[in-house]
C-alpha positions in Angstrom: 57.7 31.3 30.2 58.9 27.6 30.9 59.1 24.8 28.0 58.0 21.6 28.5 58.8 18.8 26.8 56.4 16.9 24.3 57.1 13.5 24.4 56.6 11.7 21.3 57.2 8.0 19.8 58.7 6.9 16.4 58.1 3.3 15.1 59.7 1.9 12.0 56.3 1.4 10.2 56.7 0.5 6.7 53.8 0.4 3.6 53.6 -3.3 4.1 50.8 -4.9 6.1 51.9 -5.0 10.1 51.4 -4.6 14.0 51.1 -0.8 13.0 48.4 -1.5 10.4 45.2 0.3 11.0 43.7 0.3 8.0 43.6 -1.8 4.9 42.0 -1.8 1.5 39.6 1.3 3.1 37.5 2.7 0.1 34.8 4.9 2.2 33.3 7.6 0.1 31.7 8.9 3.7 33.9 9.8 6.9 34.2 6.3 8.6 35.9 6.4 11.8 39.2 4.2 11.9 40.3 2.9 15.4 44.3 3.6 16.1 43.6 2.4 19.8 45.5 -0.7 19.9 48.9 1.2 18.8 48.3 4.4 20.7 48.3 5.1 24.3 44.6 6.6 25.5 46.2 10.1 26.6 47.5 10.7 23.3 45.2 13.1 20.4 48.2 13.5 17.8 49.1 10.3 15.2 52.0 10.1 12.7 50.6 8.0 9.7 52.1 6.3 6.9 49.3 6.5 4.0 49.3 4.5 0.7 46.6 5.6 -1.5 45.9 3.6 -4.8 44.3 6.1 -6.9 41.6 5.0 -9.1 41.6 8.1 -11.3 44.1 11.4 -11.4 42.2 14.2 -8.9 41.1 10.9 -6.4 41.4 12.1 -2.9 41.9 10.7 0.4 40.9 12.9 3.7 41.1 12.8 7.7 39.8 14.3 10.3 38.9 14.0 14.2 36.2 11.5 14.6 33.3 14.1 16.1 34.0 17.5 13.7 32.3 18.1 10.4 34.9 19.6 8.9 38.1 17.8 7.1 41.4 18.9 8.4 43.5 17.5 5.4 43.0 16.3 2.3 45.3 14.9 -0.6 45.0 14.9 -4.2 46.4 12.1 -6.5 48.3 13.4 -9.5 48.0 10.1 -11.7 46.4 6.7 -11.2 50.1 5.8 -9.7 50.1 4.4 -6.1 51.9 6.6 -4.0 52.8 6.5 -0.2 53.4 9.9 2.2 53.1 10.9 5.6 50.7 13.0 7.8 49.4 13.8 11.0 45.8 13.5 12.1 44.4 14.6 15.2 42.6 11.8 17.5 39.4 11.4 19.4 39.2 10.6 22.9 38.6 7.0 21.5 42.0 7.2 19.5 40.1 7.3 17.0 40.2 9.7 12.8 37.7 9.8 10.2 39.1 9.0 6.8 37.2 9.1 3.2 38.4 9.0 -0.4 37.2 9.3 -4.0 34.9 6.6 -5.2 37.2 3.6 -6.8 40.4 4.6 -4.5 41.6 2.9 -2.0 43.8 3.2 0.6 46.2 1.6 3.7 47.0 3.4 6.7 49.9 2.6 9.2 50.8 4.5 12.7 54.2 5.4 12.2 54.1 7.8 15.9 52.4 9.9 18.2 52.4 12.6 20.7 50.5 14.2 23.0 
């Protein structure tokens, strides 16, 4: 069998409010889709995100998945009420586009750090 080469993309995202900034302040109990189009190509279905979650209780989660499927694909838990920031992947829609919720009284920011295909 052959390998081929995936290419992928790094940016130097940081927590702080950005060109990379796809999110802010989102506190949607329900999966709401977010839109990552305007920092990722249209061919790509894989995102690198850079997640600060501001926990309104110990136990709040936050949780993606591919805009379309009913099911999450990842989902964090808060240890404390301390803010804390940490990456993930997600995977994309055909829109560019991930579902995101979190625990009533959280809130959270989401950058694009990367992609592939």
């Amino acid at each position: 069998p052959s390998l081929v080469a995936r290419p992928e993309f790094t940016s130097m995202a940081t927590s702080g409010a950005g060109s990379s900034r796809v999110l802010t302040a989102g506190a949607a109990t329900s999966h709401t889709a977010v839109d990552c189009s305007g920092v990722v190509p249209p061919h790509v279905r894989n995102a690198r995100l850079l997640v600060g979650l501001a926990p309104a209780l110990a136990g709040d989660t936050f949780s993606t998945r591919r805009t379309g499927t009913s099911t999450a694909s990842k989902t964090f838990y808060a240890a404390s009420t301390l803010d804390f920031v940490f990456e993930t992947e997600t995977l994309l829609s055909t829109d560019q586009e991930f579902d995101y919720r979190v625990t009533s009284g959280a809130a959270v920011n989401v950058n694009v750090m990367g992609f592939s295909e």
